[in-house]
Backbone as numpy.savetxt, mean C-alpha at the origin, in Angstrom:
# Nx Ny Nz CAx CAy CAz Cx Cy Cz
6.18 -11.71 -15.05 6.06 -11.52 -13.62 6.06 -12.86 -12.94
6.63 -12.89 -11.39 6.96 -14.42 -10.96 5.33 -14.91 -10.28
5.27 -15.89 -10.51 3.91 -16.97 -10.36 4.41 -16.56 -8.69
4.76 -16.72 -7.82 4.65 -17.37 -6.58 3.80 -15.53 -5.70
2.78 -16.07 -4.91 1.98 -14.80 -4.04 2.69 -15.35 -2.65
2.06 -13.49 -2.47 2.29 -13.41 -0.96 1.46 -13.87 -0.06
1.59 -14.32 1.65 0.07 -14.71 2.08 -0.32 -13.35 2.94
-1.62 -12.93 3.24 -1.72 -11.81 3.88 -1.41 -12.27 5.30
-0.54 -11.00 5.41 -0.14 -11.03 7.05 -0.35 -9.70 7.81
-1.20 -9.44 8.67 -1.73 -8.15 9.31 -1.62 -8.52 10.84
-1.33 -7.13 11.36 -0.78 -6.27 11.04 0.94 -6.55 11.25
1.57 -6.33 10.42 2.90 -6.51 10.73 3.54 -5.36 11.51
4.89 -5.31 11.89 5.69 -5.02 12.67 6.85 -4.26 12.77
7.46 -2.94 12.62 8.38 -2.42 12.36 9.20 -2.48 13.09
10.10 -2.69 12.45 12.12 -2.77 13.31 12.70 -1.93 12.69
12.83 -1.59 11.95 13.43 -0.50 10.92 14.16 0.92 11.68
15.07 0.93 11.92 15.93 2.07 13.13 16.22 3.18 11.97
15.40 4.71 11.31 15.64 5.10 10.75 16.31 6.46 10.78
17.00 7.13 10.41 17.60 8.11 11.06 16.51 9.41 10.35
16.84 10.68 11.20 16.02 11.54 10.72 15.77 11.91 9.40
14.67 12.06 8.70 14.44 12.25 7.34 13.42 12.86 7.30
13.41 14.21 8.56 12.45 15.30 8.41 12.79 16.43 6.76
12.24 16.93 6.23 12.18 17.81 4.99 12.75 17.13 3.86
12.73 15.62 4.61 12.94 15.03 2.90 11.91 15.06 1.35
10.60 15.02 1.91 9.97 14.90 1.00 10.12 16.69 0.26
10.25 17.90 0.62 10.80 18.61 -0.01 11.56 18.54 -0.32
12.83 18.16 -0.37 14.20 17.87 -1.20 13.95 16.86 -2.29
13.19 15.87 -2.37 12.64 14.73 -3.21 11.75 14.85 -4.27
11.60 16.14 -4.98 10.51 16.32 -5.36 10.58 15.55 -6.32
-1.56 -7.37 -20.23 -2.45 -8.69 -20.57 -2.07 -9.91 -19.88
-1.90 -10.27 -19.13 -1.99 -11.15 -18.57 -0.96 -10.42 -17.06
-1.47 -9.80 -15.84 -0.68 -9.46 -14.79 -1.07 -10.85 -13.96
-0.08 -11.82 -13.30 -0.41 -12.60 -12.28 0.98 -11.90 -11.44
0.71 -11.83 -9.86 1.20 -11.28 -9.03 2.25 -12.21 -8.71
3.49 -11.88 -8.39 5.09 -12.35 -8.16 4.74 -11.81 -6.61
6.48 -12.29 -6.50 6.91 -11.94 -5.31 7.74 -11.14 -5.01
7.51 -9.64 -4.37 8.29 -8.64 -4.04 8.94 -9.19 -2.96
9.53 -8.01 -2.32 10.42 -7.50 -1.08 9.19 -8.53 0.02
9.62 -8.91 0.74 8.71 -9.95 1.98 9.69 -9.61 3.28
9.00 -9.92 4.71 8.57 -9.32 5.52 7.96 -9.82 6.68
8.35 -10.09 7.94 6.67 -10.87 8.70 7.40 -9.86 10.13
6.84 -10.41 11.14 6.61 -9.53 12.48 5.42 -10.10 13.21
5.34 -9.60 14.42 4.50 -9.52 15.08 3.36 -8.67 15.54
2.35 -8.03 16.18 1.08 -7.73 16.62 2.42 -6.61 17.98
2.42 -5.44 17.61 2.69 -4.61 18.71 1.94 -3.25 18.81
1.66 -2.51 20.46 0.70 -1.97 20.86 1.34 -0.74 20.31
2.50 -0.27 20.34 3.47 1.10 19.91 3.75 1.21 18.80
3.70 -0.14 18.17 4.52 -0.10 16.53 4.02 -0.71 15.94
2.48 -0.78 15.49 2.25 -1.55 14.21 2.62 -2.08 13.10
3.48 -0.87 12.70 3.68 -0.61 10.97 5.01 -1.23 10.78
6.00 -2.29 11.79 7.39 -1.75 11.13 7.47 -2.99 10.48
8.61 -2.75 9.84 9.51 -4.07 8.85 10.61 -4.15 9.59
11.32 -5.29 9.45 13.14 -4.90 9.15 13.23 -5.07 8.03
13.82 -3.69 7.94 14.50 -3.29 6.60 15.85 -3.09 6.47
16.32 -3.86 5.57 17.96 -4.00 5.02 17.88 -2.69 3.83
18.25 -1.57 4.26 18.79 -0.54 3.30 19.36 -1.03 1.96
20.37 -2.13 2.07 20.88 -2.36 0.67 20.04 -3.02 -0.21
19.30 -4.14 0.72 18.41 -5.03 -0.29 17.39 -4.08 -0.97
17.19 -3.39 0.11 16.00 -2.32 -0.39 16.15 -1.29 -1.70
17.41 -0.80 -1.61 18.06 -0.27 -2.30 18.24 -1.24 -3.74
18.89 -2.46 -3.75 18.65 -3.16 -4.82 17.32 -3.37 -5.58
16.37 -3.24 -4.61 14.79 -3.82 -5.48 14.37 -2.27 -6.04
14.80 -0.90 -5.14 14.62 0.08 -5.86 15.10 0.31 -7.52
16.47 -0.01 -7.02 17.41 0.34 -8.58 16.93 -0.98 -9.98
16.64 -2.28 -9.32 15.57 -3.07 -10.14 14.55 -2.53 -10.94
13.73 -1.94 -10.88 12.40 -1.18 -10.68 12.33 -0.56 -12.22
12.08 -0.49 -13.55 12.14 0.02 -14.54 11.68 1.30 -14.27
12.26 2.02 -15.45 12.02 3.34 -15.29 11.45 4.27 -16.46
10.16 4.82 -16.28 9.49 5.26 -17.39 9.03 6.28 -17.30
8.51 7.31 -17.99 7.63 8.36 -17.79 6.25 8.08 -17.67
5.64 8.67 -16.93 4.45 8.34 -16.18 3.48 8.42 -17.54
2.74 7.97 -17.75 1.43 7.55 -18.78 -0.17 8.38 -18.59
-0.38 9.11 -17.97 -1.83 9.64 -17.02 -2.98 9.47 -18.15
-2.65 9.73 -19.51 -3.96 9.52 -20.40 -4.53 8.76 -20.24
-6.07 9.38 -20.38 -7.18 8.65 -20.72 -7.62 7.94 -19.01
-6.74 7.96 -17.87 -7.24 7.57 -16.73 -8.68 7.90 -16.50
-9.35 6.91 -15.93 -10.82 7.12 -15.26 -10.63 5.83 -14.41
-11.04 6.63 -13.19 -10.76 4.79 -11.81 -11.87 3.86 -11.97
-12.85 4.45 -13.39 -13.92 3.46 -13.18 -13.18 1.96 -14.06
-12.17 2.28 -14.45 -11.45 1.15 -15.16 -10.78 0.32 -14.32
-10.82 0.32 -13.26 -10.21 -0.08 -12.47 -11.47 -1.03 -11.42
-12.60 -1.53 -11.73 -13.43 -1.99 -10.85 -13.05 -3.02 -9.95
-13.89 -1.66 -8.42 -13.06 -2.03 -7.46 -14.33 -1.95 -6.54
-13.96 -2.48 -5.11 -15.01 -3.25 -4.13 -15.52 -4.29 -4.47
-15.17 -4.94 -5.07 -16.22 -6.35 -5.53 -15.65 -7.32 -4.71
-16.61 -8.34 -4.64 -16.69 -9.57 -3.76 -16.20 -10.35 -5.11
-14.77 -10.77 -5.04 -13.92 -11.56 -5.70 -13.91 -12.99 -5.29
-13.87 -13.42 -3.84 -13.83 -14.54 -3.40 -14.96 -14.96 -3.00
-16.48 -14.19 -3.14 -17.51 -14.97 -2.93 -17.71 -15.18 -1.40
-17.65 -14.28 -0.55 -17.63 -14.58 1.01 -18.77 -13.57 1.60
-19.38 -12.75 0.12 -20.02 -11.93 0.29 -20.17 -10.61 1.12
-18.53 -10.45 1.21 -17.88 -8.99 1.66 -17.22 -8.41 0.77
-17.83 -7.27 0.13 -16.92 -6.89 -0.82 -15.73 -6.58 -0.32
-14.58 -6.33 -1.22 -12.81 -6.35 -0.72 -12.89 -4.91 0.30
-13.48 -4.09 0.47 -13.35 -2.91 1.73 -13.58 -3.49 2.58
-14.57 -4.23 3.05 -15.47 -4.68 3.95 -14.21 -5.66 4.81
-13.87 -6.77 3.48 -12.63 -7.56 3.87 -11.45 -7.21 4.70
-10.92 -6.07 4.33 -9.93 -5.06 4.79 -10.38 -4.57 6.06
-11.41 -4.05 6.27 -11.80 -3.21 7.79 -11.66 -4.75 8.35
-12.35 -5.88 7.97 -12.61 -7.35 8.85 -11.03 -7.55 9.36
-10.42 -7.68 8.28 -8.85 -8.14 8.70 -7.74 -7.42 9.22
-8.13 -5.77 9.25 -6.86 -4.99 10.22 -7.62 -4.42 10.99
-8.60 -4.77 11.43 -9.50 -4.59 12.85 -8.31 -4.97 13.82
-8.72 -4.39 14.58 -7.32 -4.82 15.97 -8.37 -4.84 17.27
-10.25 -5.13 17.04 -10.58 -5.61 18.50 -10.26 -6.99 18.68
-10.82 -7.80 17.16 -10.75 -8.87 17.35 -12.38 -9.63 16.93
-13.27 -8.43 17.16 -14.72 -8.68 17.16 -15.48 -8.67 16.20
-14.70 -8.33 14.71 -15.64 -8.29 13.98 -15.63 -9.69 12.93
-16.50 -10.10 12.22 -16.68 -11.12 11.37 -17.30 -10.85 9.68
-17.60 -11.51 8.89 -18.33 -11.78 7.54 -19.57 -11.01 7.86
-20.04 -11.45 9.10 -21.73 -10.92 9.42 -21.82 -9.87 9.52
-20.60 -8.53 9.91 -20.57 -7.39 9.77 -20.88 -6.66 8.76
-20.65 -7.40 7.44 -20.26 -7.15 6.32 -21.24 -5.97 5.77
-22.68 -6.03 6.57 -23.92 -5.63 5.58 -24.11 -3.44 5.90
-23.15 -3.28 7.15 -23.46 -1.87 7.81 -22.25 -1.26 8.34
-22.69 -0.59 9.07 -21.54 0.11 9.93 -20.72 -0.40 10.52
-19.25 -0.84 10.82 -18.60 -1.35 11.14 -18.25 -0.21 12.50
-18.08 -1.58 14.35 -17.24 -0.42 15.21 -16.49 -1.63 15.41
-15.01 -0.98 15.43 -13.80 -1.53 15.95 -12.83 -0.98 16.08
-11.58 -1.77 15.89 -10.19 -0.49 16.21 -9.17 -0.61 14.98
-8.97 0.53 14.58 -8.28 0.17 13.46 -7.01 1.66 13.28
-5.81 1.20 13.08 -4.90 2.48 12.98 -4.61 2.61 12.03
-4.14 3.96 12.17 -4.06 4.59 10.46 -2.38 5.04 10.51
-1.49 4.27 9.42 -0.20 4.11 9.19 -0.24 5.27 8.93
-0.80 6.36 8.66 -0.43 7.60 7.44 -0.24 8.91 8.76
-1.12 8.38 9.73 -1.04 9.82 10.97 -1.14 9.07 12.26
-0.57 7.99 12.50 -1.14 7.10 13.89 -2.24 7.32 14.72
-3.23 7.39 14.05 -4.73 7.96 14.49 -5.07 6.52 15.00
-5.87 6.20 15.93 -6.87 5.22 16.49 -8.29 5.46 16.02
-9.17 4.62 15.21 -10.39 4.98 14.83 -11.17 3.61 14.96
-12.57 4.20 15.87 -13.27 3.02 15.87 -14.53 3.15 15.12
-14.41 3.89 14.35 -16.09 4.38 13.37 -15.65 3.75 11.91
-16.20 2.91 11.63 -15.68 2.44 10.17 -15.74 3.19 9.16
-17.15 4.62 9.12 -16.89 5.86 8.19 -16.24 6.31 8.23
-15.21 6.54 9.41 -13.84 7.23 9.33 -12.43 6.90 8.72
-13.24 5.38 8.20 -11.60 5.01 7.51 -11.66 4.93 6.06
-10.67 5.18 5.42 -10.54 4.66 3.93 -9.93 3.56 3.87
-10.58 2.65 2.58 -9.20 1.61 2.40 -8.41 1.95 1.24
-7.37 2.49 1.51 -6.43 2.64 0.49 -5.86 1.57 -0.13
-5.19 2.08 -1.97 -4.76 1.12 -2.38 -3.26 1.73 -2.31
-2.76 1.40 -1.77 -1.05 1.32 -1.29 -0.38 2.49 -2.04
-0.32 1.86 -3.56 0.00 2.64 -4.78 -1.35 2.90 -5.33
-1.83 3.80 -5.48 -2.94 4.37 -5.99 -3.09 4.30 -7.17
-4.37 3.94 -7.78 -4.73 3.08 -8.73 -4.87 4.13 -10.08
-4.89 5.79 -9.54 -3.75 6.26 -10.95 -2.30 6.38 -11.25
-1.70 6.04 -9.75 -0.52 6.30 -10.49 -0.08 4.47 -10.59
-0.89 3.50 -10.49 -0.69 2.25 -11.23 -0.58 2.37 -12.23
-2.01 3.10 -12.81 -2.54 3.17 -14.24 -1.17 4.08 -15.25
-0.24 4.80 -14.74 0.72 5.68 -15.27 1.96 5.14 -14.89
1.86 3.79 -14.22 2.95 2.79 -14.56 3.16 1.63 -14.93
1.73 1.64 -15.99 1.84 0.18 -16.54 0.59 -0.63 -16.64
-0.36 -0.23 -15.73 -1.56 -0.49 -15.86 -2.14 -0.05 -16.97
-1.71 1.14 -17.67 -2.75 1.46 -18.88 -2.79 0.51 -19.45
-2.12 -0.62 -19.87 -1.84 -1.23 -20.87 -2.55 -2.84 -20.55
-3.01 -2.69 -19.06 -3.47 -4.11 -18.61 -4.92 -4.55 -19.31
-5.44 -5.67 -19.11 -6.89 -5.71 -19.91 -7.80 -4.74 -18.06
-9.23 -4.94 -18.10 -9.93 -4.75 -17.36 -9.81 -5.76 -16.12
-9.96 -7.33 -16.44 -9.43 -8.14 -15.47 -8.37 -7.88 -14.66
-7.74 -7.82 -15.58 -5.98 -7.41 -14.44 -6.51 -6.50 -13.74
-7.09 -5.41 -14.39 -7.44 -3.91 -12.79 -8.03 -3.98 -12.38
-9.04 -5.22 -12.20 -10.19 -5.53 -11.09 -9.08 -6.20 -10.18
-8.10 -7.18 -10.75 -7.57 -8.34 -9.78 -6.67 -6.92 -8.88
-6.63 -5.93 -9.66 -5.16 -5.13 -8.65 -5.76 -4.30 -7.66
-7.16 -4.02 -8.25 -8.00 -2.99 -7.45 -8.96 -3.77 -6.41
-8.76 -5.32 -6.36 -9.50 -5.46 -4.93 -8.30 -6.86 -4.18
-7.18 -6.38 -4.46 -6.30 -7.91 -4.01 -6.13 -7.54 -2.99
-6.09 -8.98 -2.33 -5.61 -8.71 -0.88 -4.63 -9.87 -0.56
-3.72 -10.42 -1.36 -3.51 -11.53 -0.43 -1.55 -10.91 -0.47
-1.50 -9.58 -0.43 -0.46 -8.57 0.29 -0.89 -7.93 0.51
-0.14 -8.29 2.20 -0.44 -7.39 3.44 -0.78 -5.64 3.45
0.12 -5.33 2.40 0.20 -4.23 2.08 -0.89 -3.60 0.93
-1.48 -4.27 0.15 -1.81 -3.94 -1.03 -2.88 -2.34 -0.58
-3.87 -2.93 -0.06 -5.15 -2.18 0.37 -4.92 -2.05 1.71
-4.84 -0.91 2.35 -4.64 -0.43 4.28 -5.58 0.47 4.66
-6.06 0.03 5.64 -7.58 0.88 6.35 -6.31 2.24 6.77
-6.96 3.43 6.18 -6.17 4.55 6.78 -7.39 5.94 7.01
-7.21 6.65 7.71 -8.02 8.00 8.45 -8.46 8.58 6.83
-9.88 8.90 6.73 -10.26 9.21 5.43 -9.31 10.51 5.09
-9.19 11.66 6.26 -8.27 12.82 6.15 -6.76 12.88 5.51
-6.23 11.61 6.06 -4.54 10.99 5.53 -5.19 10.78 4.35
-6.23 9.85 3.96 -6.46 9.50 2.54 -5.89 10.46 1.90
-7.00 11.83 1.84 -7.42 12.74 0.64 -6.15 13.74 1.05
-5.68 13.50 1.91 -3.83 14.12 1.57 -2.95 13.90 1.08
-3.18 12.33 0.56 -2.43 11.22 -0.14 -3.12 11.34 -1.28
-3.62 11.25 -1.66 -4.58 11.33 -3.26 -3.61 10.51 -3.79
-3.43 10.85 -4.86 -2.78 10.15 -6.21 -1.04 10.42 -5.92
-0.36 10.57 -5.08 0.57 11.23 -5.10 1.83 10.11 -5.11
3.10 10.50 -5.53 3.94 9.25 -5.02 4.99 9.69 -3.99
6.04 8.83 -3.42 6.80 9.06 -2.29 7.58 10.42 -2.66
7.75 11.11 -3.87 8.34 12.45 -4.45 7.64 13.18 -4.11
6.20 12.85 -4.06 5.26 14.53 -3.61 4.76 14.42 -2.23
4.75 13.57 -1.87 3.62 12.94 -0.40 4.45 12.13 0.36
4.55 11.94 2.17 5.13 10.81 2.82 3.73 11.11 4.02
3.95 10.37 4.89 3.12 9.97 5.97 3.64 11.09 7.05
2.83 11.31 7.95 3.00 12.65 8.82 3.99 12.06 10.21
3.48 10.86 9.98 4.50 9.52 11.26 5.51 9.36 10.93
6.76 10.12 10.84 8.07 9.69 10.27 8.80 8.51 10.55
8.14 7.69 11.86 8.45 6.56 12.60 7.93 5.58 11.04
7.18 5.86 10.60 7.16 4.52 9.20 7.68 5.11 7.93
8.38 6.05 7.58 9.23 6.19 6.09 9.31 5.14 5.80
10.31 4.22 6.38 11.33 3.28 6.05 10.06 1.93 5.60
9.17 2.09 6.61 7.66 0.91 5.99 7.00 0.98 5.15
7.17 2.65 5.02 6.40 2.89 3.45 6.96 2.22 2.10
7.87 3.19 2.27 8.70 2.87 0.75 8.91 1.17 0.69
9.41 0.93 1.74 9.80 -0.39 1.39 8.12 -1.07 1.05
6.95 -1.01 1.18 5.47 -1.46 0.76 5.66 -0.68 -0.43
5.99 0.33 -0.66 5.99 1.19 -1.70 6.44 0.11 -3.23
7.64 -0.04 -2.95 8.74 -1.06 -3.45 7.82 -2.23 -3.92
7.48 -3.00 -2.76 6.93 -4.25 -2.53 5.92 -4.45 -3.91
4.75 -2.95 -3.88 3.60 -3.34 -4.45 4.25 -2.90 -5.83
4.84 -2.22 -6.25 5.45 -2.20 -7.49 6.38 -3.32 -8.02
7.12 -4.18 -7.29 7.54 -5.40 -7.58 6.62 -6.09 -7.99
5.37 -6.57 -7.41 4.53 -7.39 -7.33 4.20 -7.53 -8.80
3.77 -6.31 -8.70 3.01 -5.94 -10.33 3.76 -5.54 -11.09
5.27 -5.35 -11.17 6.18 -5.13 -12.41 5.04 -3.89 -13.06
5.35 -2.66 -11.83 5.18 -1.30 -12.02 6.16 -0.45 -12.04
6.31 0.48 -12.83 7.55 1.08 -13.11 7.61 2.40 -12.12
9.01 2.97 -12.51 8.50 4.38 -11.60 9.57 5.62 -12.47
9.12 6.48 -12.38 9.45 7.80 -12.88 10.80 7.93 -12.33
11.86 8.98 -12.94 12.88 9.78 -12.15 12.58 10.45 -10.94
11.53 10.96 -10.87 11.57 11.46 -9.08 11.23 10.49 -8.31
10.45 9.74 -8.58 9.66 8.81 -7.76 10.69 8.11 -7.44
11.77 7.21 -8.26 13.16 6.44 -7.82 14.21 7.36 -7.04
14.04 8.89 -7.21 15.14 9.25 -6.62 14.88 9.51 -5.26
13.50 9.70 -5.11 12.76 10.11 -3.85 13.30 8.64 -2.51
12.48 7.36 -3.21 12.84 6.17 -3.05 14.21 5.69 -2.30
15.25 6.18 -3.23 16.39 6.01 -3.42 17.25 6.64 -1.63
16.53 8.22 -2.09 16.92 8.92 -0.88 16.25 8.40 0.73
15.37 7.60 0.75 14.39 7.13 1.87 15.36 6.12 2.02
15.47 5.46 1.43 15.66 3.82 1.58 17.52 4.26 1.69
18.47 4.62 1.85 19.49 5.35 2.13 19.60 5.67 4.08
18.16 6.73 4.42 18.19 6.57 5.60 17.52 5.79 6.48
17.55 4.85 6.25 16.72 3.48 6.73 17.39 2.73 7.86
């Protein structure tokens, strides 16, 4: 996997002009150091948080890149995966970090770290506005079983602490509506998309991104699903 990281950049910006891709998702059914996927920057907008520009072909190339395996699910338990920990010592564990950094008042800090968090934070998965910090989850992009069933089984414990609290892509971990969460569960772009069809094209391509990163593989549906998104982009 390539030595060079991403730097976190929040919230980025969609350009991505995608054409309709309503009932697609029914038709679709030891040592990890983090490289560099698909990259990306933008600006802070009030209508469009979430977008990229996305080049369909490039996108399309990092898809068809992407090894291809049958999914692994044995023996999963997410406690293998230890996650929330204060990695960098700033004494916010990595959730805490996440609500701090895609806050969109502006007001919150480290000192927050110890309670309830109020601020503003949107949720890519249903364009919800939420200012109650119990109301948000921080998701891990690619969900940390279906990591574990593309390649993670095989990582030591270190590696799935470093994957289960990284942040230094934008994308990795995203404050989203606890409700989008647990609709998203474990699922990949073949079973599940976001209810905002305005970000397909942001998903997959983060989709892409965090599986590059980590030289994570993906199943036959999951690439064809992919395949078909990143097509109408």
């Amino acid at each position: 996997m390539r030595a060079s990281r991403l730097a976190l950049v929040l919230p980025l910006v969609l350009l991505a002009a995608c054409e309709d891709m309503s009932g697609l998702v029914d038709e679709a059914t030891s040592g990890v150091a983090p490289g560099s996927g698909p990259q990306a920057s933008g600006e802070f907008s009030e209508t469009a948080p979430f977008t990229v520009a996305v080049d369909p072909a490039a996108l399309t190339a990092d898809i068809e890149a992407l090894a291809v395996a049958e999914e692994r699910d044995e023996g999963y338990d997410r406690s293998l995966f230890p996650h929330w920990r204060d990695d960098d010592g700033n004494g916010c564990d990595a959730r805490d970090d996440v609500l701090i950094a895609q806050d969109r008042s502006g007001n919150l800090t480290e000192a927050d770290c110890d309670g309830a968090m109020t601020g503003e934070w949107v949720s890519m998965y249903d364009a919800e506005t939420v200012t109650d910090s119990g109301d948000i989850d921080i998701d891990h992009f690619v969900p940390l079983k279906e990591a574990w069933g593309s390649g993670a089984v095989d990582w030591t414990t270190e590696d799935r602490q470093a994957y289960a609290n990284w942040q230094e892509n934008a994308w990795h971990l995203i404050a989203v509506t606890a409700s989008s969460n647990r609709s998203k569960s474990d699922k990949d772009p073949a079973e599940w998309m976001p209810e905002d069809e305005t970000v397909w094209c942001a998903y997959v391509w983060a989709w892409v991104e965090v599986k590059t990163e980590w030289d994570l593989s993906v199943d036959e549906a999951e690439r064809a699903a992919l395949l078909d998104y990143a097509a109408r982009c």
